[in-house]
C-alpha positions in Angstrom: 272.2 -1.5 -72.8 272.1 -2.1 -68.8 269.2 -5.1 -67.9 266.5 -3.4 -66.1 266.6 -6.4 -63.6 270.1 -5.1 -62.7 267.8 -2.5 -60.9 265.4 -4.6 -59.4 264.4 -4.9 -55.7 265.3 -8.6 -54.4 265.8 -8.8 -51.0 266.8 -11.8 -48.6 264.5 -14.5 -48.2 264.5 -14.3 -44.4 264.1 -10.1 -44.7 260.8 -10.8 -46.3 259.7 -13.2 -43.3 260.5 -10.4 -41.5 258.5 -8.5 -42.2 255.4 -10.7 -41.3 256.6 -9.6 -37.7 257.2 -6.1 -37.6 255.5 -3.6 -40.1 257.3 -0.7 -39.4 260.2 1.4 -37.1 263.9 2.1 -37.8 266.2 -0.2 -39.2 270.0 -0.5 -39.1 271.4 -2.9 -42.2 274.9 -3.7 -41.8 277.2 -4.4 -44.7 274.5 -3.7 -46.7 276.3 -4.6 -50.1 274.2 -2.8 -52.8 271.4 -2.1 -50.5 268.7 -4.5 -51.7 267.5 -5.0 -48.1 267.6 -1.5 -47.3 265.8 -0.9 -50.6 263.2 -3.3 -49.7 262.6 -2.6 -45.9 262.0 1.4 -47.1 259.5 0.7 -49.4 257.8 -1.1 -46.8 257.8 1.5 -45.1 260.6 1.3 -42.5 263.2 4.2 -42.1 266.6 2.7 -42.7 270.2 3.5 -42.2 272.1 1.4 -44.6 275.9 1.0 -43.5 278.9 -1.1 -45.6 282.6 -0.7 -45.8 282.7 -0.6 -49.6 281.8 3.2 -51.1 281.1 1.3 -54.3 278.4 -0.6 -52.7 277.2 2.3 -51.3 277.1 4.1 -54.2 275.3 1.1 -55.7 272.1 1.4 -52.5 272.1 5.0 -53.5 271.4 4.6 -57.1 268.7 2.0 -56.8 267.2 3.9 -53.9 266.9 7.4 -56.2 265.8 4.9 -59.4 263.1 3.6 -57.1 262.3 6.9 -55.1 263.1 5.9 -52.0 265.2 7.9 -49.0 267.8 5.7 -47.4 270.2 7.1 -45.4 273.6 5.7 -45.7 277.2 5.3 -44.1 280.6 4.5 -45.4 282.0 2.7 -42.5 283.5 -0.7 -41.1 280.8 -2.3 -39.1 283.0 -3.4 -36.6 283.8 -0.1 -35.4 280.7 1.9 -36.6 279.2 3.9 -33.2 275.9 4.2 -32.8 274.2 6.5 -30.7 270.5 5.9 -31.0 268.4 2.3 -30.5 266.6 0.4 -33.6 263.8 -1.6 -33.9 265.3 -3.8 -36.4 268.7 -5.0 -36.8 269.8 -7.4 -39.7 272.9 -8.3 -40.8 273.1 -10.6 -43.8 275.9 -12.9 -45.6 278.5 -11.1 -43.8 279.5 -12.2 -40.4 281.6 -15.5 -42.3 284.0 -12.7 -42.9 284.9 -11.1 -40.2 287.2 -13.6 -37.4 285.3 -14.7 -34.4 286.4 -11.7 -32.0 284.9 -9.8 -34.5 281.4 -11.9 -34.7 280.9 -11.3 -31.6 281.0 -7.7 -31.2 278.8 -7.1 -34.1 276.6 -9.4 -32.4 276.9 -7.6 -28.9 276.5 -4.1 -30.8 273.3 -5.2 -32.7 272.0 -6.7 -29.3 272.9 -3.4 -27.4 271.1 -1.0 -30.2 268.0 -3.1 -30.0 264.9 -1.3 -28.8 262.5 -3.4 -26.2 260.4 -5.8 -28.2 262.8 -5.1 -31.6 264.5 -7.6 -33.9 268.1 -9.1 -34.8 268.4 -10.7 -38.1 271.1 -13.1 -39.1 272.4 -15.2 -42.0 275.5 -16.3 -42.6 277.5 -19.1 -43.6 277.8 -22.9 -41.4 280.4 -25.2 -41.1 281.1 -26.9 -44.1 280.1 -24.2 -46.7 281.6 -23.4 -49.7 282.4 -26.5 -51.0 283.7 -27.1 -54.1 281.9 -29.3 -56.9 283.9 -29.6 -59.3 283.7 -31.1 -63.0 287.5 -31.4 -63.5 288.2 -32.5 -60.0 291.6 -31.6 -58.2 292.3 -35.0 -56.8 291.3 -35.3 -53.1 291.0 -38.4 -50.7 287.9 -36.5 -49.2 285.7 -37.0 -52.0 281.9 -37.4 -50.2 279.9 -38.2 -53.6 279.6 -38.7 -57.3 276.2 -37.2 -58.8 274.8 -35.5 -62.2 274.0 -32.1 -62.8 273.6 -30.2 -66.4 275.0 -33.4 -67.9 278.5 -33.4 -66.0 279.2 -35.8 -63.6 280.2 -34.3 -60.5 282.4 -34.7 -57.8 281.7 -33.2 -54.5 284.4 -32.5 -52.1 285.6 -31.1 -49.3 289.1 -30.1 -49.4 288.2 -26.1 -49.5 285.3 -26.0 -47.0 287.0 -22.8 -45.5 288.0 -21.4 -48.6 287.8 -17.4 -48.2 286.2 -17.4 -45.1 287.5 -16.0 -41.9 284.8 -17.7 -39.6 282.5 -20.2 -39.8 279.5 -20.6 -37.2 279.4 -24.2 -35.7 275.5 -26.6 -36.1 273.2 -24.4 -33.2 275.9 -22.0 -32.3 274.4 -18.9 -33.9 271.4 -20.0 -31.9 273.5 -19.6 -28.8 274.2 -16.3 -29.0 270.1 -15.5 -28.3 269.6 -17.6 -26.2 267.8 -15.0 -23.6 265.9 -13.5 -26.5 262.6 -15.1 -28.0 263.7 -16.8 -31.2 261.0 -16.5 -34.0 263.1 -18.1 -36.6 266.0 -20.6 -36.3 266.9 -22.7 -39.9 270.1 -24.1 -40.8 269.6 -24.9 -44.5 271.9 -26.0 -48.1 271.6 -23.3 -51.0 270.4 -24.8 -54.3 274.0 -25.1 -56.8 275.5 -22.6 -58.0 278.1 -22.2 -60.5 280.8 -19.8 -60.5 282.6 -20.6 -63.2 282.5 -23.1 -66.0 284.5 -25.9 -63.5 283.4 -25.2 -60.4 279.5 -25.3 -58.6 278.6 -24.5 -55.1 276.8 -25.1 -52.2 276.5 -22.8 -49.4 275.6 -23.8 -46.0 273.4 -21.0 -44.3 272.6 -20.8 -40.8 269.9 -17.7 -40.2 267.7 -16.6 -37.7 265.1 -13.9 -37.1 265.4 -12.6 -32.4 263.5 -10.5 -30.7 264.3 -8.9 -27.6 262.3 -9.4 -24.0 
């Protein structure tokens, strides 16, 4: 039998900040994944186009909107070349942008700037400069090792030898920032996940860089 939490609504941290500083409008959500943003932002009201590559995480956003009884519209389509032909008042964009290579970064940025209405929002995370670092408990052996500490009983080793690991860009300490600089940034945090472990050897830290614009 399927867990019933499978189903649950559990956005982004930063989407529910968010939402202490717009209450309502359209929404564009690119690379949505399995549409727990899109989810969330509905039932709060907002009317949201939920947009993603992957039909299976479309499908995904499309069950959990019916189980939940909510209307999101959706699109199968690459962000990088998705046309858009009406304005939002909310943009976001979440855990994505670390995939796409740095031409690409910035014209998803540029589009999401272009689409905003006056007075609407951009919303960011995505992975910093020495993310996805391996901990591991059977370390590969690496001259790079950074520190020795305990978790769940295992001494671990924390190293940086695959700090790029799977990742076609990385954004640089403030350089997210950067890109709005003419808009009035609300939110600005560069933060470290809590571990995570992705198999039975290896743990994780992420290094997130996120921010919440709005537009003069």
């Amino acid at each position: 039998m399927e867990d019933s939490s499978y189903w649950e609504i559990e956005p982004n941290e930063i989407v529910i900040r968010t939402c202490e500083h717009i209450k309502s409008g359209n929404a564009l959500d690119l690379g949505c994944g399995e549409g727990r943003d899109a989810a969330f932002l509905t039932k709060k009201g907002f009317d949201v186009l939920a947009v993603d590559s992957s039909a299976r995480g479309i499908h995904k956003a499309e069950q959990l909107a019916k189980i939940h009884k909510l209307k999101i519209k959706t699109r199968i389509e690459d962000i990088i070349d998705l046309s858009l032909n009406k304005n939002f008042d909310l943009i976001l964009c979440n855990n994505v942008l670390h995939f796409l290579d740095f031409k690409n970064v910035k014209k998803v940025i540029e589009k999401m700037k272009k689409h905003t209405k006056i007075g609407g929002l951009n919303v960011i995370s995505a992975f910093i400069e020495n993310s996805g670092r391996y901990m591991t408990i059977c370390p590969e052996f690496s001259n790079k090792t950074i520190s020795i500490f305990s978790h769940a009983g295992h001494e671990i080793v924390y190293n940086e030898m695959n700090d790029k690991k799977g990742f076609a860009f990385l954004f640089k300490e403030n350089q997210l920032k950067e890109f709005y600089r003419e808009w009035d940034i609300i939110h600005y945090k560069e933060l470290t996940t809590g571990i995570e472990q992705h198999d039975f050897t290896k743990l994780r830290r992420h290094g997130i860089s996120e921010i919440i614009a709005r537009i003069k």
